[in-house]
VOBA-1610 file (N, C-alpha, C; in pm, whole numbers, padded with zeros to 5 digits, always signed):
BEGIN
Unk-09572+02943+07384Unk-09492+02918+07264Unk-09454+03050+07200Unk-09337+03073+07124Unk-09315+03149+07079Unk-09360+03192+06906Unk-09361+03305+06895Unk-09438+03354+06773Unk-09361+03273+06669Unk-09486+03218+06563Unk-09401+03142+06400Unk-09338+03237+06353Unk-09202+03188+06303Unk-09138+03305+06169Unk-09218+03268+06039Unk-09260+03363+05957Unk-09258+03373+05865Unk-09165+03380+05718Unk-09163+03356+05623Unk-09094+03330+05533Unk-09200+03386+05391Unk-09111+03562+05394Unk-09216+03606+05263Unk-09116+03592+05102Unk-09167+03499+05065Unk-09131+03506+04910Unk-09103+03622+04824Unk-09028+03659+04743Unk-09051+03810+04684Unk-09076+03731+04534Unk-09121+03778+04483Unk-09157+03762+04294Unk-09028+03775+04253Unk-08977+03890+04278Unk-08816+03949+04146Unk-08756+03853+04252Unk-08724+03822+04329Unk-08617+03735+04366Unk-08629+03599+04302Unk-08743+03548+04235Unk-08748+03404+04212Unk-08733+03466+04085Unk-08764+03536+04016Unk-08745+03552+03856Unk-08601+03592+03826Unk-08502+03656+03941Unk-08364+03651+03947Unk-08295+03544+03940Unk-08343+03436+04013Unk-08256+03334+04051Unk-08266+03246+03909Unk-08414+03216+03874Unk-08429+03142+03753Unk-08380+03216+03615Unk-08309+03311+03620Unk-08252+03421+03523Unk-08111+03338+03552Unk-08022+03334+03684Unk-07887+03340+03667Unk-07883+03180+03625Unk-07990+03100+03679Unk-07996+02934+03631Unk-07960+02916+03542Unk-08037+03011+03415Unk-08051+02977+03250Unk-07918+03031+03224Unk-07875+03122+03237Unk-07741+03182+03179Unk-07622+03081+03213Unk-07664+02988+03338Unk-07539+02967+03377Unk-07544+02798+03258Unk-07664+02735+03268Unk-07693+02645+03198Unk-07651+02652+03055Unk-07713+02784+02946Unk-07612+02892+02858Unk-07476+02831+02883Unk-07417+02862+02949Unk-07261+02946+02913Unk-07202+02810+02884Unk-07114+02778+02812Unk-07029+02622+02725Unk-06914+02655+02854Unk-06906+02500+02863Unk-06809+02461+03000Unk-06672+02429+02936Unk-06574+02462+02975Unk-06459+02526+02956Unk-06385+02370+03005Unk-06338+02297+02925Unk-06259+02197+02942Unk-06119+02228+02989Unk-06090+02148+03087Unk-05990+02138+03092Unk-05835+02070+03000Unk-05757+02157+03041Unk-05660+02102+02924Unk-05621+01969+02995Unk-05616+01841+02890Unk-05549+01721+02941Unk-05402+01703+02988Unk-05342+01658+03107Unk-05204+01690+03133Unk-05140+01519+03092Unk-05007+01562+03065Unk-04923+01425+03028Unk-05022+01264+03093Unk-05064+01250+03060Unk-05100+01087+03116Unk-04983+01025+03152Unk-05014+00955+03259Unk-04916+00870+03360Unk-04863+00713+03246Unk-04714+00735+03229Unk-04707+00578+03148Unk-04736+00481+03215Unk-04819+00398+03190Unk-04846+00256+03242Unk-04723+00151+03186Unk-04650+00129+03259Unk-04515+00003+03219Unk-04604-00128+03212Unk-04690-00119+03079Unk-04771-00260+03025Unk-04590-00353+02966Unk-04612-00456+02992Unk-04534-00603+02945Unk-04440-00523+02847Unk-04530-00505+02740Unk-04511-00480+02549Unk-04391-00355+02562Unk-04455-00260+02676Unk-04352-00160+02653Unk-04222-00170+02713Unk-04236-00226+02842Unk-04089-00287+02919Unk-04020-00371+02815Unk-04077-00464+02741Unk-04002-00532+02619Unk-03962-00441+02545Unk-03991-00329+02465Unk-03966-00246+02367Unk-03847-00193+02401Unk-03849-00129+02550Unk-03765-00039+02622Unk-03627-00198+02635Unk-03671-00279+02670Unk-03517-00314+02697Unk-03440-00414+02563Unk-03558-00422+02400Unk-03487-00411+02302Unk-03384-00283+02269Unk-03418-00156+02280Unk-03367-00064+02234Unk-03274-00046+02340Unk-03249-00097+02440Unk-03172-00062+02491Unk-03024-00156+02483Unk-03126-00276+02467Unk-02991-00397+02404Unk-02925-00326+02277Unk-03026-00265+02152Unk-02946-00217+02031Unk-02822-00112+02048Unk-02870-00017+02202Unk-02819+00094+02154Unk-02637-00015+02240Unk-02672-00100+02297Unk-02542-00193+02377Unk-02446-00204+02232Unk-02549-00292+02161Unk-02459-00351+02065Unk-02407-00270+01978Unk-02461-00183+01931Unk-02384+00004+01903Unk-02241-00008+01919Unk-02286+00028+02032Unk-02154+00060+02149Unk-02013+00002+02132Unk-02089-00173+02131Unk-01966-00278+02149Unk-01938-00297+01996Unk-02045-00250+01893Unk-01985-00245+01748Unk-01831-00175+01752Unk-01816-00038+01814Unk-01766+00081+01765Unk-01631+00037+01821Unk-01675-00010+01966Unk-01535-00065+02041Unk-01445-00181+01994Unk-01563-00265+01896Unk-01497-00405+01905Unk-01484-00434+01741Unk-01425-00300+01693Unk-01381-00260+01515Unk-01251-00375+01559Unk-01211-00412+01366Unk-01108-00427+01322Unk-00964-00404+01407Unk-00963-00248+01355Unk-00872-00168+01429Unk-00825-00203+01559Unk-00909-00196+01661Unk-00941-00175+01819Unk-00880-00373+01801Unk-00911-00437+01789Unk-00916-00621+01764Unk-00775-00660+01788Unk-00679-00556+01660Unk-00537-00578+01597Unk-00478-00479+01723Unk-00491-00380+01762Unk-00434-00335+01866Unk-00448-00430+02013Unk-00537-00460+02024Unk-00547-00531+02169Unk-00535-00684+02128Unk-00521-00735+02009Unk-00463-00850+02038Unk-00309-00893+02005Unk-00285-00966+02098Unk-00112-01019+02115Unk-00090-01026+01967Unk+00008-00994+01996Unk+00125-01092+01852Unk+00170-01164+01923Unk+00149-01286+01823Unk+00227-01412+01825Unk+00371-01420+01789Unk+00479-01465+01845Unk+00604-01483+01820Unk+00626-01535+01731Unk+00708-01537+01671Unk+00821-01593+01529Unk+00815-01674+01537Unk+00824-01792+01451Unk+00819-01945+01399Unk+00973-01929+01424Unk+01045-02038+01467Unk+01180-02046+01452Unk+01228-02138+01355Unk+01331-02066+01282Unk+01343-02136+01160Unk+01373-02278+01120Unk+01305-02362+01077Unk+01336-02496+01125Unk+01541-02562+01054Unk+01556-02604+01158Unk+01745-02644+01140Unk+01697-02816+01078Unk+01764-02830+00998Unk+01781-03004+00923Unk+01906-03030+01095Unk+01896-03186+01074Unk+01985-03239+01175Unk+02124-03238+01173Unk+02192-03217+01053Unk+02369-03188+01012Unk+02364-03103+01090Unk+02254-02958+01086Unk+02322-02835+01140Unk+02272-02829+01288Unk+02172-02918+01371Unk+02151-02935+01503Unk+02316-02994+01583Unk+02335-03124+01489Unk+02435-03213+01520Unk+02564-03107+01559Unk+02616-03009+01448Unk+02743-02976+01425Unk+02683-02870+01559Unk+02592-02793+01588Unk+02592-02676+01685Unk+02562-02732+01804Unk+02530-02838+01857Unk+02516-02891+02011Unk+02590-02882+02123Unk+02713-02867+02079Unk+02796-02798+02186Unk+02886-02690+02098Unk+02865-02614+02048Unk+02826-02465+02027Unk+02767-02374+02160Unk+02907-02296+02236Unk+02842-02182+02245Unk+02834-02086+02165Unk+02713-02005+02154Unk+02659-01975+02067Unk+02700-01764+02099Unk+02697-01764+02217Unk+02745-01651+02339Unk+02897-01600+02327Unk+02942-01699+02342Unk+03137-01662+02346Unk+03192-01604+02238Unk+03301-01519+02231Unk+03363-01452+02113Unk+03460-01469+02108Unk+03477-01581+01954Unk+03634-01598+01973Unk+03763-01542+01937Unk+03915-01525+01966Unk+03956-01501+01844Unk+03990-01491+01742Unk+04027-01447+01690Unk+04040-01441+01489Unk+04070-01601+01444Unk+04204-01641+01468Unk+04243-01769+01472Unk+04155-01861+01506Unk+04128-01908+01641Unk+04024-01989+01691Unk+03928-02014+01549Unk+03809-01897+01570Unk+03734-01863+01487Unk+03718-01906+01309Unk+03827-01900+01273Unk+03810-01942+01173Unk+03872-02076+01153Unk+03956-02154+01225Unk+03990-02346+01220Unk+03818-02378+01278Unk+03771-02302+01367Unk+03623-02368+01390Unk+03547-02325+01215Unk+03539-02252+01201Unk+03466-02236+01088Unk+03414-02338+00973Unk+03579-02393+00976Unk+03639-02540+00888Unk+03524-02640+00890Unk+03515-02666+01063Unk+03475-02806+01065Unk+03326-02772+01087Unk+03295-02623+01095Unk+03112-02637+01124Unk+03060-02614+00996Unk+03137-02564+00878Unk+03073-02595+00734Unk+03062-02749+00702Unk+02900-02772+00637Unk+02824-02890+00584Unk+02825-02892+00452Unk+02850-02796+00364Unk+02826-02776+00250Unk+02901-02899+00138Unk+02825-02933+00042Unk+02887-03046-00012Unk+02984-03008-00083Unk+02961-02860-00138Unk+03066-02798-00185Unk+03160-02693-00131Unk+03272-02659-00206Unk+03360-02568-00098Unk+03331-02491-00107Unk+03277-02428+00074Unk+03181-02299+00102Unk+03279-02210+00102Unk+03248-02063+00108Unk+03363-01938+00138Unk+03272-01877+00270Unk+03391-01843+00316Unk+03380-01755+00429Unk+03330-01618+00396Unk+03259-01575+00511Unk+03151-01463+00466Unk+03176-01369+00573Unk+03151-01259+00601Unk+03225-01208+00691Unk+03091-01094+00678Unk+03033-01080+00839Unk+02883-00955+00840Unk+02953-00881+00928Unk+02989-00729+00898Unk+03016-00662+01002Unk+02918-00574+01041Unk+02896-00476+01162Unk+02799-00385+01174Unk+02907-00318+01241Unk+02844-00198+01162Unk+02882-00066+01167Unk+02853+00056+01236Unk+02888+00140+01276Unk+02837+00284+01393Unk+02756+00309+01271Unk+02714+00329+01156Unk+02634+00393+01061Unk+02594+00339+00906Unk+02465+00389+00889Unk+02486+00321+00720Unk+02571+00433+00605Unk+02573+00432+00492Unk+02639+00513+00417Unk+02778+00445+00408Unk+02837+00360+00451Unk+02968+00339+00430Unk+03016+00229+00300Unk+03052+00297+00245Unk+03130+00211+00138Unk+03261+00251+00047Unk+03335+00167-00017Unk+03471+00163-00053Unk+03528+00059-00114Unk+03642+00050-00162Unk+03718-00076-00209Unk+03814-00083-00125Unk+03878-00211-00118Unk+03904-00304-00010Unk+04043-00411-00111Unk+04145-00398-00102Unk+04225-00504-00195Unk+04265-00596-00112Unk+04186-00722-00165Unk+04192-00828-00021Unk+04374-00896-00095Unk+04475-00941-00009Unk+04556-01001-00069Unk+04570-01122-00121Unk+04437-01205-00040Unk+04440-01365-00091Unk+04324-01386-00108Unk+04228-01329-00217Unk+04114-01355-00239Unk+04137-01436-00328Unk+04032-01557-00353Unk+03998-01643-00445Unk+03865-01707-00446Unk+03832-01713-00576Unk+03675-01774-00584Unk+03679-01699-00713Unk+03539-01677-00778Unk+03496-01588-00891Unk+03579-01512-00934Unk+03606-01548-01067Unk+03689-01443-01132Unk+03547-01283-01189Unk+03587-01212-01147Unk+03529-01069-01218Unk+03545-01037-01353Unk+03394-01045-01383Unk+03382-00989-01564Unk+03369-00901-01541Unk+03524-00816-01599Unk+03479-00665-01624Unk+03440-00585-01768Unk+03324-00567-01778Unk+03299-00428-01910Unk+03358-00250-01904Unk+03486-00244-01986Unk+03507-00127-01909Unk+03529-00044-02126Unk+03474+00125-02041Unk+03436+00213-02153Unk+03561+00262-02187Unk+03588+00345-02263Unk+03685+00469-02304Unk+03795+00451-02388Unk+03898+00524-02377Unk+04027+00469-02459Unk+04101+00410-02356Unk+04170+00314-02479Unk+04218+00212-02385Unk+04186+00076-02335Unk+04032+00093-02382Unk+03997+00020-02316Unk+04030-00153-02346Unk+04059-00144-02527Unk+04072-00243-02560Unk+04255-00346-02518Unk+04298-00227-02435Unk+04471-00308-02405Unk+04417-00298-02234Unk+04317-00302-02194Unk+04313-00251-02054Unk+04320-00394-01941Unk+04288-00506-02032Unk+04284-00621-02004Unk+04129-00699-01929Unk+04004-00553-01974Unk+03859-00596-01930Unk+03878-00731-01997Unk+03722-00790-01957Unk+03687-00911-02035Unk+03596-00841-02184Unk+03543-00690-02161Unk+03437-00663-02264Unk+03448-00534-02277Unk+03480-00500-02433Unk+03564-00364-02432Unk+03354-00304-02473Unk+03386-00187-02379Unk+03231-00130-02437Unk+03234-00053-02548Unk+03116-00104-02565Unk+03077+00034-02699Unk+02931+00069-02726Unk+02877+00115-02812Unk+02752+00153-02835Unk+02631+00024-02829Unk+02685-00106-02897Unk+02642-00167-02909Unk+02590-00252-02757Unk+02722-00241-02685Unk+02700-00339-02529Unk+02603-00232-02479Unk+02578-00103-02512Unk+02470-00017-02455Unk+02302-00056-02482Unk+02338-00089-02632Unk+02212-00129-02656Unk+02194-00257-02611Unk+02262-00353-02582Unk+02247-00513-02515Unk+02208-00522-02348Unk+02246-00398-02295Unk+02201-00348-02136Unk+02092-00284-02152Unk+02066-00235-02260Unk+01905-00178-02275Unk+01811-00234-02265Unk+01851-00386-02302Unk+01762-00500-02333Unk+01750-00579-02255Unk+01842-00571-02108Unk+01851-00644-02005Unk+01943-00726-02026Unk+02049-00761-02135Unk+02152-00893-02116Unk+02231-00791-02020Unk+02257-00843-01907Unk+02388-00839-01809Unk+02464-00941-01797Unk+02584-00940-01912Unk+02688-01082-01851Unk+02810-01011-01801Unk+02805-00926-01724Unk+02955-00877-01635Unk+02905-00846-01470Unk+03008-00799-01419Unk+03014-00837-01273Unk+03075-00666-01233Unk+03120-00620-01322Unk+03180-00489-01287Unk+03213-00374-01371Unk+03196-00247-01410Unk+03192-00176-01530Unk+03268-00066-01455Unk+03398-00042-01535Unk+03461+00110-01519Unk+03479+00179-01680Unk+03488+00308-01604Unk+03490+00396-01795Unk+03555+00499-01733Unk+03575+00544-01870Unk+03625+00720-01813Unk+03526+00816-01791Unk+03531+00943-01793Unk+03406+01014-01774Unk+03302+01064-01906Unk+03412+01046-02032Unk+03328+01082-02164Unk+03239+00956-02189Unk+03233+00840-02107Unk+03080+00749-02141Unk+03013+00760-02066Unk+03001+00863-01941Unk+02876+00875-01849Unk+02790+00912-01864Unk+02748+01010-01996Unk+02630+01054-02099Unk+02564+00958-02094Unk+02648+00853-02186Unk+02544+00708-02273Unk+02527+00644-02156Unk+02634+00626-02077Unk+02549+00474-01923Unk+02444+00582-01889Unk+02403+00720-01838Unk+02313+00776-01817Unk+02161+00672-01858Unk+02200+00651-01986Unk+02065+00592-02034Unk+01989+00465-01991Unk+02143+00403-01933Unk+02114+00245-01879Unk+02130+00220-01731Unk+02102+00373-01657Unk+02124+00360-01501Unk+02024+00299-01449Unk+01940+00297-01501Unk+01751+00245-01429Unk+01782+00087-01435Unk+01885+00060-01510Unk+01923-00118-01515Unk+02049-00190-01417Unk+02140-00100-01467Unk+02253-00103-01366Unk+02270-00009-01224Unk+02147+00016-01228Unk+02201+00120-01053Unk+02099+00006-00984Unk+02029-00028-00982Unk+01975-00177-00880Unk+02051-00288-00886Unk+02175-00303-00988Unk+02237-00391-00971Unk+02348-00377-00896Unk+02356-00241-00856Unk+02519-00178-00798Unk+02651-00181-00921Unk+02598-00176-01035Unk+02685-00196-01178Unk+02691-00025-01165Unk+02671+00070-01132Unk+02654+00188-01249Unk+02772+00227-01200Unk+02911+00283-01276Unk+03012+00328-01244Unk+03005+00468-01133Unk+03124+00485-01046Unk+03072+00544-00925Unk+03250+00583-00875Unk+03248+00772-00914Unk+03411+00753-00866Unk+03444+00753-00708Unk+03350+00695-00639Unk+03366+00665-00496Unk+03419+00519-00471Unk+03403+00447-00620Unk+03462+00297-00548Unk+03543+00257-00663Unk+03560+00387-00746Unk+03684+00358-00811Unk+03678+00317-00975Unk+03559+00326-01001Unk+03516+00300-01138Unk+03493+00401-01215Unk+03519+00499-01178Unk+03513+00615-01339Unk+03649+00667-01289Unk+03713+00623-01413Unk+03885+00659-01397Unk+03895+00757-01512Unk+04000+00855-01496Unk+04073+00956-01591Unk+04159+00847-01654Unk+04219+00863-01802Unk+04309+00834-01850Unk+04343+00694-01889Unk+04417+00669-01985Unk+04420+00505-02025Unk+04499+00445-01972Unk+04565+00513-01882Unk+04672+00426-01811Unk+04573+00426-01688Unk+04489+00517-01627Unk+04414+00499-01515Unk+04330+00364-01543Unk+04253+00378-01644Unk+04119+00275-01657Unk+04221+00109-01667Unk+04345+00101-01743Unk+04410+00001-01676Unk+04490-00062-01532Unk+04535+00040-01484Unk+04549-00007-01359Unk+04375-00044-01288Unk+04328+00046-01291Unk+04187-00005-01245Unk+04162-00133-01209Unk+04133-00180-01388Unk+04118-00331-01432Unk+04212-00415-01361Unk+04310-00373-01331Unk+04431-00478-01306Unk+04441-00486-01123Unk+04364-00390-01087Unk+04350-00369-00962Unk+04258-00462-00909Unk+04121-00453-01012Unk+03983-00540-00938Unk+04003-00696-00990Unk+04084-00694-01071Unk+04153-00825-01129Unk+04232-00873-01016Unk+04300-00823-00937Unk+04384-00922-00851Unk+04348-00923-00675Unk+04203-00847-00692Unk+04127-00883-00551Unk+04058-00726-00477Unk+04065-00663-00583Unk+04028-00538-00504Unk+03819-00573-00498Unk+03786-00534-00408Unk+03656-00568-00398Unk+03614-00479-00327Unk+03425-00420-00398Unk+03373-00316-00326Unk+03280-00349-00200Unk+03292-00288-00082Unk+03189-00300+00007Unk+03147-00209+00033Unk+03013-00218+00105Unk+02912-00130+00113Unk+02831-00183+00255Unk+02753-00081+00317Unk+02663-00158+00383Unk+02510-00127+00330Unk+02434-00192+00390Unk+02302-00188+00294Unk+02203-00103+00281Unk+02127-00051+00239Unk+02045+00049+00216Unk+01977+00113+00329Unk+01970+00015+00457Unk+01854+00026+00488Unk+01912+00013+00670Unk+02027-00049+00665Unk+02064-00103+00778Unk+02248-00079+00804Unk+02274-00086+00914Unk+02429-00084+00884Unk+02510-00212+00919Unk+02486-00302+00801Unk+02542-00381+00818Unk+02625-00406+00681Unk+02722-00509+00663Unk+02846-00493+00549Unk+02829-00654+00553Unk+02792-00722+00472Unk+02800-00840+00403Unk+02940-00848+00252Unk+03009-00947+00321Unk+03139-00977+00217Unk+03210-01118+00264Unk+03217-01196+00108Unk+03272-01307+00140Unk+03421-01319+00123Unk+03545-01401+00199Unk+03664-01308+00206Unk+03746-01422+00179Unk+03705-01497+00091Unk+03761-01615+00011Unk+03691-01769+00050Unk+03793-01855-00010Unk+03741-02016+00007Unk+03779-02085+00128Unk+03682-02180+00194Unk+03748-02236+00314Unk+03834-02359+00296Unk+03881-02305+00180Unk+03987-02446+00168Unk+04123-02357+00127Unk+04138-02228+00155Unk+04229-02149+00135Unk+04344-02172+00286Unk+04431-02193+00312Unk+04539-02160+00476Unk+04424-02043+00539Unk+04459-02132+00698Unk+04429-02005+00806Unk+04460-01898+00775Unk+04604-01856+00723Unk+04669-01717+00709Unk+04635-01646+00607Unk+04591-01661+00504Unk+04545-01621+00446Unk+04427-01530+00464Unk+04318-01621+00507Unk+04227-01588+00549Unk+04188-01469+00679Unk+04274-01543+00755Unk+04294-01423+00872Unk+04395-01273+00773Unk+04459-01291+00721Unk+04511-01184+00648Unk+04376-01088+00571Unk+04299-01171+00512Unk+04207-01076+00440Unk+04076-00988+00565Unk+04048-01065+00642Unk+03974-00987+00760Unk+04039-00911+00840Unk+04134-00915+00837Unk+04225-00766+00878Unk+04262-00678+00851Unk+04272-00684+00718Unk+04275-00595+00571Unk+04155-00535+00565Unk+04032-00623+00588Unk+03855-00549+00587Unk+03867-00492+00682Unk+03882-00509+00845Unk+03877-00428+00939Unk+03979-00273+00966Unk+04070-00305+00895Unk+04171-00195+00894Unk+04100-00078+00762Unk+04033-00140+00680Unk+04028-00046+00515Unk+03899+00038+00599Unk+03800-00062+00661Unk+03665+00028+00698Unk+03711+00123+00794Unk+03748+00059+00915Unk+03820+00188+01001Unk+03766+00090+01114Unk+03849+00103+01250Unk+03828+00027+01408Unk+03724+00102+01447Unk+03701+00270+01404Unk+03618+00331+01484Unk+03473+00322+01444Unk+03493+00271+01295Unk+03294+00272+01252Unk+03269+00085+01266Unk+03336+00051+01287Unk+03291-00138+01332Unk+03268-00123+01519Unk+03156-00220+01500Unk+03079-00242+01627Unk+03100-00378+01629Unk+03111-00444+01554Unk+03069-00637+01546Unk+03150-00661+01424Unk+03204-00775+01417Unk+03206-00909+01318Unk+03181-01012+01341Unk+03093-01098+01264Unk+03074-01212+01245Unk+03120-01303+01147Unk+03150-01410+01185Unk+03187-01446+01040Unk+03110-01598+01061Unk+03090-01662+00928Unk+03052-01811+00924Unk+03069-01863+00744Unk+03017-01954+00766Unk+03065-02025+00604Unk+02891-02012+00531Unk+02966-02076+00413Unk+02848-02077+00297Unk+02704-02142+00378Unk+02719-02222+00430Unk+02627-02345+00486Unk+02673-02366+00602Unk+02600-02299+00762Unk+02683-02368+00863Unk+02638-02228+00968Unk+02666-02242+01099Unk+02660-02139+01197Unk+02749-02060+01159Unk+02720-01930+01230Unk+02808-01808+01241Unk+02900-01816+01390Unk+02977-01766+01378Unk+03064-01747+01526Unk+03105-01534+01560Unk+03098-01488+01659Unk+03162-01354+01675Unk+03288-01385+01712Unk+03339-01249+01633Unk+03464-01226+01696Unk+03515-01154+01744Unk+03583-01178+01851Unk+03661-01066+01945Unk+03760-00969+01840Unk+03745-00854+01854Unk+03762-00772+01785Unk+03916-00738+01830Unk+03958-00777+01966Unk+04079-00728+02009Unk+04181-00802+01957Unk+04143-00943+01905Unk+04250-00983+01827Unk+04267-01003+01714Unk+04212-00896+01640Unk+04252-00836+01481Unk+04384-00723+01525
//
């Protein structure tokens, strides 16, 4: 057999070892830092997560589904059409409504498609290349309304107005009575109407030497009068649009007549600023007219 090993103990080696024991037992153990914990998707929180996620939806579809956003993306609805009583279905049923007739034609139809219980006048809508247009017009066979005229200055009282002005009819327009239809003066009362334009300029009353109402002289301010007295009439088209509304007498006046005064309107405005006429009665369809036979 071979020789036992031995195994010699040393003293300082066991009093070493039980030295580094205690120190190490000593020394405070050094924690580790905790890292993010893993989320557990418990029930409660998958619910939480897909409330907030519904809120942040309805957010969303708040912002998109405004007022605003509603009226833009939804249709408009079309026009109500204006409801017709049966006289005026009856009289337009065989009405084309398309065709343009001429002058003549046009107005013997006119005759029989007015309903009115009373005697309607012919009305006459033209449209125009532009707005801004207006003037007087001396129709030769106008009839209907006689014109109250209030006219200012010297003269005025032989001038043959209905209402000679004075200080006093100033203060009666101050107050709102309007009983006239037409006011010319000379230029020394355009001071005082100054005061009453805020009344008579929405009425188209305020004298205006573009249509013939602020005249020089006492023989001027009478011819004037004697002028709008036997059919001179102002047209205009409207503020906003170019169209010329004017009624061009009674439909119980002769064809010729009548055709005389819409030729007189189409010739005074000018062939080159008319685009259209229409014409129709008080109560009743409109008809176009061919323009080539004016």
């Amino acid at each position: 057999m071979g020789r036992p090993r031995i195994k010699i103990i040393d003293d300082a080696q066991e009093e070493a070892k039980a030295k580094a024991s205690k120190k190490k037992a000593e020394k405070p153990e050094v924690k580790a830092q905790p890292s993010t914990p893993d989320v557990i998707a418990t029930p409660d929180l998958i619910r939480g997560k897909q409330s907030s996620t519904e809120e942040k939806d309805r957010h969303v579809e708040s912002k998109s589904d405004s007022p605003r956003d509603d009226k833009e993306k939804k249709p408009q609805k079309p026009g109500k059409a204006k409801p017709r009583s049966k006289k005026y279905q009856e009289l337009t049923k065989d009405l084309d409504r398309t065709k343009v007739y001429p002058l003549s034609e046009a107005v013997d139809l006119l005759k029989k498609l007015s309903y009115s219980k009373f005697e309607g006048s012919l009305e006459a809508h033209v449209n125009t290349a532009q707005t801004g247009i207006r003037g007087l017009v001396s129709l030769p066979f106008l009839s209907g309304k006689k014109l109250r005229i209030l006219a200012f200055g010297k003269g005025a009282d032989t001038s043959g107005a209905d209402t000679v002005g004075s200080d006093e009819a100033i203060e009666e327009i101050n107050k709102g009575k309007v009983n006239f239809d037409l006011v010319v003066t000379t230029p020394e009362w355009m001071p005082k109407l100054a005061k009453v334009a805020r009344i008579l300029g929405p009425r188209g009353l305020m004298p205006n030497p573009k249509n013939n109402t602020i005249i020089s002289g006492e023989d001027g301010l009478k011819k004037a009068v004697e002028g709008f007295q036997a059919g001179k009439t102002e047209y205009k088209t409207e503020s906003k649009a170019p169209v010329i509304h004017l009624a061009l007498g009674k439909l119980n006046q002769p064809n010729e007549e009548l055709i005389a005064n819409i030729k007189t309107l189409y010739q005074t405005i000018g062939k080159s600023r008319v685009k259209k006429i229409t014409l129709s009665p008080t109560m009743g369809p409109s008809v176009k007219i061919n323009l080539a036979s004016l």
